[in-house]
Backbone as a ProteinNet text record, in pm:
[ID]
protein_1_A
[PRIMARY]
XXXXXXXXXXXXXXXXXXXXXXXXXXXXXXXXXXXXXXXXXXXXXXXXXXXXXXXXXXXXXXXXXXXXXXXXXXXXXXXXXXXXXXXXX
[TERTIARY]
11079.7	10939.3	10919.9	10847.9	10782.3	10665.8	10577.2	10445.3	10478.9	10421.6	10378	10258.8	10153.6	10014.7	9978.2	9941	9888.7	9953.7	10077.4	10159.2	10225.9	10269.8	10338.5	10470.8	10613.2	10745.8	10806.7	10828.9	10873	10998.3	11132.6	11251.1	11212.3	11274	11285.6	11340.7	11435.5	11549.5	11500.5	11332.7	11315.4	11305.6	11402.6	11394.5	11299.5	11270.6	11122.1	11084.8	11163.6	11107.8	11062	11153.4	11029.4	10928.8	10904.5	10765.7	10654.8	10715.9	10627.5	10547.1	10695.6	10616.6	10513.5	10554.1	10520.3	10382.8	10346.2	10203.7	10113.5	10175.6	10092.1	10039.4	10134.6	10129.4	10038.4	10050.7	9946.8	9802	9782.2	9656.2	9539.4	9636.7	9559.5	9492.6	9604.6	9596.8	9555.7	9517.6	9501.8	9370.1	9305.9	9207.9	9243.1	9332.4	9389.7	9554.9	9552	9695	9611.9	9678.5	9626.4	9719.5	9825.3	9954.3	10102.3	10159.5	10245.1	10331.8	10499.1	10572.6	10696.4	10741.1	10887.5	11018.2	11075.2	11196.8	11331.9	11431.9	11526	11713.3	11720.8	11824.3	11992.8	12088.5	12181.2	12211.7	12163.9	12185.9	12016.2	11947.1	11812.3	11742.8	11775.6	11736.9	11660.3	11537.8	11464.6	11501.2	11541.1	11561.5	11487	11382.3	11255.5	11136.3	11074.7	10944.9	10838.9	10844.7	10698.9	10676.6	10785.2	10749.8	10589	10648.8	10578.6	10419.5	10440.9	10309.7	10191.4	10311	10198.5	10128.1	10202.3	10153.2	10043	10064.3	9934.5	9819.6	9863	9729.3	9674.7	9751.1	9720	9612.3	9697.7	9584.2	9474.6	9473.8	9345.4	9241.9	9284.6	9193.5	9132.2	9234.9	9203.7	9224	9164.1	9169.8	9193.3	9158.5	9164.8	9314	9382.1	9501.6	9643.2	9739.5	9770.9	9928.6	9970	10089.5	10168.4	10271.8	10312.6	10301.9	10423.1	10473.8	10395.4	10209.9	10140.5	10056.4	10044.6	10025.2	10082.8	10167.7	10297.7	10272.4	10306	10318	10469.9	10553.4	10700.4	10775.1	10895.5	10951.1	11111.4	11186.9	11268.7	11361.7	11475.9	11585.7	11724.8	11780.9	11913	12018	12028	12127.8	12044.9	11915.3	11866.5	11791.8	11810	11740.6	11554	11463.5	11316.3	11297	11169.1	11122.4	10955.7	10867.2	10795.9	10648.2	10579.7	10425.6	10316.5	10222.1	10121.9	10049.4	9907.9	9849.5	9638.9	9615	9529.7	9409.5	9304.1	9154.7	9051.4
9856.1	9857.7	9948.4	9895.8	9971.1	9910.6	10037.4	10000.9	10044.4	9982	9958.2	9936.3	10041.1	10011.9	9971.3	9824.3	9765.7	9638.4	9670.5	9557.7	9590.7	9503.7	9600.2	9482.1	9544.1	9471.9	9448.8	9428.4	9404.2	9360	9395.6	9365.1	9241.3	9064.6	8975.8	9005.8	9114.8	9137.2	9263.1	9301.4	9409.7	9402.3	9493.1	9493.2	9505.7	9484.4	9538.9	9668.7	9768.4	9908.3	9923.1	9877.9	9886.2	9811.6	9692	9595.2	9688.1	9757.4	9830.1	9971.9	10044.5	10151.2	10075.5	9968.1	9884.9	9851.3	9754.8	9800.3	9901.5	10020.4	10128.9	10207.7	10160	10222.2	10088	10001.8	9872.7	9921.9	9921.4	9953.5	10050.2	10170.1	10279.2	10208.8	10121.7	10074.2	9990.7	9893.9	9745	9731.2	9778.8	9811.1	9791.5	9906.3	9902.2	9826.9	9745.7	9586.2	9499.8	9453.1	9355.1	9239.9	9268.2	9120.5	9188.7	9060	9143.9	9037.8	9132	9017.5	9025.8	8929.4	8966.1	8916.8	9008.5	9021	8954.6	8957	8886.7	8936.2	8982.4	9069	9015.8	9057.8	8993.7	8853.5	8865.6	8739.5	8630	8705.8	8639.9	8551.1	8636.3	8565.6	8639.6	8654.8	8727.7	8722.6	8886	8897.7	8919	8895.2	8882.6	8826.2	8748.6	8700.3	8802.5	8896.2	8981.4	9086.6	8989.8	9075.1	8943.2	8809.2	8665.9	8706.3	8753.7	8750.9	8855.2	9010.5	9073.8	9049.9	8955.6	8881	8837.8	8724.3	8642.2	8730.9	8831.1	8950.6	9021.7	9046.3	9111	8987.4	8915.8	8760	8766.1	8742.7	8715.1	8860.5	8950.5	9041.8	9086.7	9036.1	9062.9	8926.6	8806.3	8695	8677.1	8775.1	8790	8849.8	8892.5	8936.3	8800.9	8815.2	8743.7	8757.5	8674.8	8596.9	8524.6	8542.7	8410.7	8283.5	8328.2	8175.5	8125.6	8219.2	8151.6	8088	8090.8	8014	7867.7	7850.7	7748.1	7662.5	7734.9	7724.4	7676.1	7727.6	7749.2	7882.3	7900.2	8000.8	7962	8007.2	7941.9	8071	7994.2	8121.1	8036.3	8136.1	8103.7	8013.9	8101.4	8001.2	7869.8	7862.6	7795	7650.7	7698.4	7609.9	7654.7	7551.8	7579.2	7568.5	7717.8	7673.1	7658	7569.4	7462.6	7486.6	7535.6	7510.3	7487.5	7431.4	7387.8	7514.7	7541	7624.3	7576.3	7573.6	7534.2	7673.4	7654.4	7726.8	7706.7
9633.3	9600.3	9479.3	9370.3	9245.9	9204.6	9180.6	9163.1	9026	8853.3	8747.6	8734	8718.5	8672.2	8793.9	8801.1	8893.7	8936.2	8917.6	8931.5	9048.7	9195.8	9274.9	9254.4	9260.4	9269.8	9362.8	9404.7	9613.6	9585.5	9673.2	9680.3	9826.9	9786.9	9873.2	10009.5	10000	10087.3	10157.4	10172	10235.2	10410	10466.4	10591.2	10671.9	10795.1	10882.8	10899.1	10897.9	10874.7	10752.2	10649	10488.3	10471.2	10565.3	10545.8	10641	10718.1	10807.8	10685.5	10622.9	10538.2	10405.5	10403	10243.8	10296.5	10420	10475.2	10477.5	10524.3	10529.7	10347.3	10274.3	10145.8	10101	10099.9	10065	10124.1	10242.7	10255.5	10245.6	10143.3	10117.9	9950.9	9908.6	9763.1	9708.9	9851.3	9804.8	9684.6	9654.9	9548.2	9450.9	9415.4	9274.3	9255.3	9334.1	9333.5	9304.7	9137	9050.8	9072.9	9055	9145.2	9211.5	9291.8	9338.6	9303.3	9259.8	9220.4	9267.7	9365.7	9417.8	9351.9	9371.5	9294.2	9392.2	9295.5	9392.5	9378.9	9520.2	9507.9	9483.1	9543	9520.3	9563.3	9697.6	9824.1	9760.4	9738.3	9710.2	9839.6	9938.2	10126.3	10175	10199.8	10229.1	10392.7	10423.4	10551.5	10704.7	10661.5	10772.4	10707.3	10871.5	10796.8	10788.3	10775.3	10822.9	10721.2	10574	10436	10376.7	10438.8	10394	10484	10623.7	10687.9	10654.7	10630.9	10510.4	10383.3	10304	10171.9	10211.9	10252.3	10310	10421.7	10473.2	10511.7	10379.1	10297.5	10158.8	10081.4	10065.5	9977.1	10012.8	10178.3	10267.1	10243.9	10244.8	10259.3	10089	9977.3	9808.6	9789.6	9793.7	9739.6	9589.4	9474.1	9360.9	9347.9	9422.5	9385	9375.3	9242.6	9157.9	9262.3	9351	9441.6	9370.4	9285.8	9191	9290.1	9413.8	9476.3	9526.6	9567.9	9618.7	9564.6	9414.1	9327.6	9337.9	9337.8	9321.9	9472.9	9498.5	9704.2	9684.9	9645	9712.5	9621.5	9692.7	9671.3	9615.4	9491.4	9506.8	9561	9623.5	9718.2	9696.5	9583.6	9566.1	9654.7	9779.5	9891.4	9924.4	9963.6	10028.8	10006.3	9848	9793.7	9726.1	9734.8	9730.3	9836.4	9853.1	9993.9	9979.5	10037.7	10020.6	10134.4	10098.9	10213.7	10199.5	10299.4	10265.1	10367.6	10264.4	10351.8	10348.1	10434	10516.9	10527.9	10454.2	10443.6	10492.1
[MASK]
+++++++++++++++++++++++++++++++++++++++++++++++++++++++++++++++++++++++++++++++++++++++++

């Protein structure tokens, strides 16, 4: 994780104890998070879902804040290929 201005950088490959601290530091900040942009590590596999379920609590609660992949609506992931969703408002 690196915050730039108002840019926040998120490592794909962050574990559940860092999605847990990355929450708590998000919600003192979410104000001043203009986009968030994830980065992609060696493996490029994001190792839990509950870095994806905070995103989308973050979106939902700053609708103006700038998601690349949720722009797109997929993600691409080295091993896995693209990964692909439809999301429902």
């Amino acid at each position: 994780m690196y915050i730039d201005g108002d840019v926040l950088e998120l490592d794909i490959e962050m574990d559940l104890e860092e999605v847990k601290s990355l929450k708590t530091f998000v919600q003192d900040r979410l104000n001043y998070i203009e986009e968030i942009v994830l980065l992609h590590g060696k493996d490029g596999v994001p190792t839990t879902s509950a870095l994806f379920a905070l995103l989308f609590w973050v979106k939902r609660q700053k609708p103006s804040i700038k998601i690349d992949f949720f722009e797109t609506m997929n993600l691409e992931l080295e091993s896995f290929g693209t990964m692909y969703w439809i999301a429902h408002e």
